[in-house]
C-alpha positions in Angstrom: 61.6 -6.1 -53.5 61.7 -8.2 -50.6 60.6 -12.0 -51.1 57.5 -13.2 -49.8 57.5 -16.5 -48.1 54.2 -18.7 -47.6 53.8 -20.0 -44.6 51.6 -23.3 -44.1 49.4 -23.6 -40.8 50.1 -26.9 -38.8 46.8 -29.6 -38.4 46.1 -28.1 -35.0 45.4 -24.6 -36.2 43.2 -25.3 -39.1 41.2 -27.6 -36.6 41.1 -24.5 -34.0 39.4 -22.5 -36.8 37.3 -24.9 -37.9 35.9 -25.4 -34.8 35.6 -20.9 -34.0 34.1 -20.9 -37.1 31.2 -24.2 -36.7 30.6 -22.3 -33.2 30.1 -18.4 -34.7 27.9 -20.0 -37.1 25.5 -21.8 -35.1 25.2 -19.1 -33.0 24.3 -16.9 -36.2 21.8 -19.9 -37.1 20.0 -19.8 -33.2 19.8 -16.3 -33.3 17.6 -16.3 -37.2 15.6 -18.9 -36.4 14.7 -17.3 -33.2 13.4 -14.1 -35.3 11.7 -16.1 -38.0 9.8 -17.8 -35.1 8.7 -14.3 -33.7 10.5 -15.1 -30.2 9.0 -12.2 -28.2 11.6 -9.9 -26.2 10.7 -8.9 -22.5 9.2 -5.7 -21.8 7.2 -3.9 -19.1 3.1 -3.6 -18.4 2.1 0.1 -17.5 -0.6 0.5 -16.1 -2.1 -0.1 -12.9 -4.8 -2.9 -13.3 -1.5 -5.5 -14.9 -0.1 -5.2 -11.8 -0.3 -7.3 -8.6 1.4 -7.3 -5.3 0.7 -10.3 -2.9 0.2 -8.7 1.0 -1.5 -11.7 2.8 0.4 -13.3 5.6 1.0 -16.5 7.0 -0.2 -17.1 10.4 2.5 -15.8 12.7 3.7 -12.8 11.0 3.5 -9.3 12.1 0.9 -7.0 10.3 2.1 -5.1 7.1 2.7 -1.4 7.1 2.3 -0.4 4.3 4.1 3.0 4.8 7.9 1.3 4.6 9.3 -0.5 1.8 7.8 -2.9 0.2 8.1 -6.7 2.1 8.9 -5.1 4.8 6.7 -6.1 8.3 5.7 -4.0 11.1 7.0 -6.8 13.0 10.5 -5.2 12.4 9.4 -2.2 14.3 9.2 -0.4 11.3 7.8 3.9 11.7 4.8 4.7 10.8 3.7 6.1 8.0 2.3 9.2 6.2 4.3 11.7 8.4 5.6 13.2 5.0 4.8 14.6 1.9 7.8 12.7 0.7 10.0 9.5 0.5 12.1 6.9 -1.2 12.1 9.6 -4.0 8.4 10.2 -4.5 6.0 13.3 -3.5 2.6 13.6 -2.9 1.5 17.0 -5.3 -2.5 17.5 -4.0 -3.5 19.7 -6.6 -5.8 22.0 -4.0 -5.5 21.6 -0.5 -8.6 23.9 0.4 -12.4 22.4 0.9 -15.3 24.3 1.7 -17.2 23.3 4.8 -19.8 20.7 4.4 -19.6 20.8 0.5 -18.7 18.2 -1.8 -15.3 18.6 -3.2 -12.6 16.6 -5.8 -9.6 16.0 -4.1 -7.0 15.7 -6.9 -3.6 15.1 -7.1 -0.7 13.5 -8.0 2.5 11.4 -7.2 5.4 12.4 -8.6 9.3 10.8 -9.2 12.7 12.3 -8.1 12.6 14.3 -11.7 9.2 15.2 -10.5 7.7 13.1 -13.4 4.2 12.0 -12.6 4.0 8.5 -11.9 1.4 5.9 -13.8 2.7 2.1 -12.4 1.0 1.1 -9.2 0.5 -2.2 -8.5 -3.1 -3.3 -7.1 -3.1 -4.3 -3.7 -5.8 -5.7 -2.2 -7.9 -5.1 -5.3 -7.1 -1.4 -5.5 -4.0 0.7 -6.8 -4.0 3.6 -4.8 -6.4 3.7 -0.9 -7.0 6.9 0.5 -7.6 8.1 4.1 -8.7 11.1 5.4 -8.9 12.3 9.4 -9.3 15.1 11.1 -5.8 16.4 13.1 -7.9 15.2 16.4 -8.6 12.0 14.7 -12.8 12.4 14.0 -14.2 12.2 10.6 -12.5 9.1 9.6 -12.7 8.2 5.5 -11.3 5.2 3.6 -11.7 6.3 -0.2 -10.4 4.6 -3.6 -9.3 7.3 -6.1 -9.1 6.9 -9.7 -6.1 7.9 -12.0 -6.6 9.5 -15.6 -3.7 8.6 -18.0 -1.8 11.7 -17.0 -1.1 10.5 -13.3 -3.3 12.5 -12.0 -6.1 10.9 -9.0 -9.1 12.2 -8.2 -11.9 11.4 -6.0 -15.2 13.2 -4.0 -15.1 14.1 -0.4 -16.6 16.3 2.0 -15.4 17.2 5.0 -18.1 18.1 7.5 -15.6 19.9 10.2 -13.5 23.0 10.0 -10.1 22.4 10.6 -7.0 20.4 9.4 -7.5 17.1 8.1 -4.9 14.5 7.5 -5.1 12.7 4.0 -2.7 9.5 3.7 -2.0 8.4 0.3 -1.1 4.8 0.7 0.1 2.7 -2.5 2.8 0.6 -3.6 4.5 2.3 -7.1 6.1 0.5 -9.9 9.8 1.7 -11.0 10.9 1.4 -14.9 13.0 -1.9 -14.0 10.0 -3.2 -12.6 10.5 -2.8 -9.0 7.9 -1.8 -6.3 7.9 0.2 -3.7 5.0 0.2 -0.8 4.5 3.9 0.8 2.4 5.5 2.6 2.6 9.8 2.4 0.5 12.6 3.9 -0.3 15.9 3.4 -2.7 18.4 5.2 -5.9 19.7 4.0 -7.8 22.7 5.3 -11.5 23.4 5.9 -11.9 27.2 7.4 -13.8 28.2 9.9 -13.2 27.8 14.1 -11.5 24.4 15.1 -12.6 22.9 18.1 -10.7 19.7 18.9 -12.5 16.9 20.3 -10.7 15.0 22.7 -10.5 11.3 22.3 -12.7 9.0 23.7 -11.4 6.8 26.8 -9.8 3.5 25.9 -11.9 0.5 25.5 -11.7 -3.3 24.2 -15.5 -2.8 23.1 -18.1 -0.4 21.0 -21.2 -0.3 18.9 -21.6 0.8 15.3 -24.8 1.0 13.0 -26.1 -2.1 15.6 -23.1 -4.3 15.8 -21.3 -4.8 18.8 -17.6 -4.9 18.0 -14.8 -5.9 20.3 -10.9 -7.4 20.4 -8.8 -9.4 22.9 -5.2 -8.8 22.9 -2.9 -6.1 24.6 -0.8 -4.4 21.9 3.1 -3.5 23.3 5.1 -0.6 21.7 7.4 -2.3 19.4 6.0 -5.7 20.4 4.2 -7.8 17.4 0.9 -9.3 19.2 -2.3 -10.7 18.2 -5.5 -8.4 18.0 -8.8 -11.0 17.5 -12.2 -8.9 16.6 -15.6 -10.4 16.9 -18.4 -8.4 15.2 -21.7 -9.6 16.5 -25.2 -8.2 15.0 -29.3 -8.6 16.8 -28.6 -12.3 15.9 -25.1 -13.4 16.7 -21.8 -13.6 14.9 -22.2 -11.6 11.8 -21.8 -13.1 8.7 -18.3 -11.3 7.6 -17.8 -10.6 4.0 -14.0 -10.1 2.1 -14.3 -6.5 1.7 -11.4 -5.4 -0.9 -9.6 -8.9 -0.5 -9.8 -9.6 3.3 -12.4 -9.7 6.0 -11.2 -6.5 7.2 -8.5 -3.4 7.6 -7.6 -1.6 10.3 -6.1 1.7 10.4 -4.1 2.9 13.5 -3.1 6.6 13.8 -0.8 7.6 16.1 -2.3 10.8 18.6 0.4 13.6 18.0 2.2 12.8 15.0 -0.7 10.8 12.8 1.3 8.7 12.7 0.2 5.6 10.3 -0.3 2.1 10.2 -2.2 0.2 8.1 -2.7 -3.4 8.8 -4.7 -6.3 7.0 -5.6 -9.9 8.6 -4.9 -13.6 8.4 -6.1 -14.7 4.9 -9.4 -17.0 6.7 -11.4 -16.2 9.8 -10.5 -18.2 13.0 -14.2 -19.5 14.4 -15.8 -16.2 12.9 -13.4 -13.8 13.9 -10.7 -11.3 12.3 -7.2 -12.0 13.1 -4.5 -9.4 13.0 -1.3 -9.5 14.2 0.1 -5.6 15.3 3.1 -3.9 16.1 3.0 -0.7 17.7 5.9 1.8 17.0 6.0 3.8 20.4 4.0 4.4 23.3 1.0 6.6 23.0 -2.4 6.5 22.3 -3.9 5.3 18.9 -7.5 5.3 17.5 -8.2 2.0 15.8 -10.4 2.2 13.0 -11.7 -1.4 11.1 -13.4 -1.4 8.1 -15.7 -5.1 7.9 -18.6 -5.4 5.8 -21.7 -7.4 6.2 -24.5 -7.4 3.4 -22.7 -5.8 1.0 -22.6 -2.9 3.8 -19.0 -1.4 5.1 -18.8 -0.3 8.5 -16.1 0.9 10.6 -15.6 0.5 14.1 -13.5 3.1 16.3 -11.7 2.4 19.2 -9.1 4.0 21.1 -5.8 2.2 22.0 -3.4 3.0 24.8 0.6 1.5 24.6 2.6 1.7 27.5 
């Protein structure tokens, strides 16, 4: 049997251990106490109302569109939006795309992930999670809904479209990924209302028009792919109007694109600037765009139409 011999460590490797040892317990220590005291781990909201996304702009800044990704400005010459059913992984499903002329309707639908899961995170931007707009393909019968979601993903909201024909509806919303990041998009799908479709052409261009008895009108000259001021005055029987925040902001304005439908959807400077609106807009192409701004006065909202020509 061979003989054993013991061996006995030297000072500097019983003062090594020691020291291992004081440090594995005091980690041990830190980590119990921090149960016992009911430390809470970090976790995810769901749910649309717990979330926030901040969309105002400092003076200076081009407008957001909020059909790229999210934080991104249309002064970057970013596309518009809504010319797909999909992107950045996510689908519009509309769960009917048919309406009966002139009768009330539930458009439903949903938004669905890349494993065609429907999605339930949106953040809420400017006071809403999800904002709906519906045109018709010659760019009449402008709407600006709010949908609501059940628990299952699902949206839902009345309309009625009044004209046969193909309408446009742009779902615009910013979603919520599992890790917590969000994504703003903007995508479109095509409704139908049978019966015989007579286009309207668009009115001629102009700086100026009337709606429900205010006169509403902008100074600037918008450039394709140039970021530019647009200042709106809205003036009732009496003189500047007294503007409310409608939905966060003293107004919105939607630009669609003639052609394509293209999107853009573009909110102001935080405050008025003596009375009036200030946005600031890039244009993605020349064209021509209807401008449509949603203000509200008297706990009335109104929308203005104008059309836009970019050269």
């Amino acid at each position: 049997m061979p003989e054993q011999t013991a061996v006995t460590p030297d000072r500097s490797t019983v003062r090594l251990a020691l020291i291992v040892g004081g440090l594995v317990l005091a980690v041990l220590l830190g980590f119990g106490l921090g149960r016992m005291n009911g430390t809470p781990a970090t976790g995810g909201v769901s749910g649309a109302a717990a979330l926030t996304a901040d969309h105002t702009h400092p003076p200076g800044t081009g407008a957001h569109d909020h059909g790229s990704v999210a934080g991104a400005d249309q002064g970057a010459a970013a596309e518009p939006g809504g010319l797909s059913v999909s992107s950045g992984g996510y689908t519009l499903v509309p769960l009917a795309t048919e309406f009966l002329l002139g009768r009330p309707g539930q458009l439903r639908f949903q938004v669905r992930d890349v494993q065609r899961r429907p999605v339930t995170r949106f953040a809420i931007v400017h006071d809403k999670p999800m904002h709906l707009i519906v045109v018709r393909r010659d760019l009449t019968g402008y709407q600006h809904l709010h949908p609501t979601m059940t628990a299952d993903g699902t949206w839902a909201v009345p309309v009625t479209l009044t004209q046969p024909g193909v309408w446009r509806a742009y779902a615009d919303f910013t979603v919520v990924a599992d890790n917590g990041a969000q994504s703003a998009l903007t995508l479109g799908v095509d409704l139908v209302v049978p019966g015989s479709y007579q286009p309207r052409p668009l009115p001629a261009a102009a700086t100026s028009t009337t709606v429900d008895g205010f006169t509403v009108g902008y100074q600037g000259t918008p450039q394709s792919g140039v970021t530019v001021p647009l200042t709106f005055r809205i003036d009732g029987a009496d003189g500047s109007a007294a503007l409310q925040r409608y939905l966060g902001a003293y107004g919105h304005l939607v630009a669609l694109r003639e052609g394509d439908l293209g999107y853009l959807h573009v909110h102001p400077e935080p405050e008025l600037a003596d009375g009036q609106v200030k946005f600031w807009l890039t244009t993605p192409g020349p064209g021509r765009y209807r401008l449509y701004l949603d203000f509200q006065v008297a706990n009335e909202v109104h929308t203005a139409e104008f059309t836009l020509t970019v050269t």
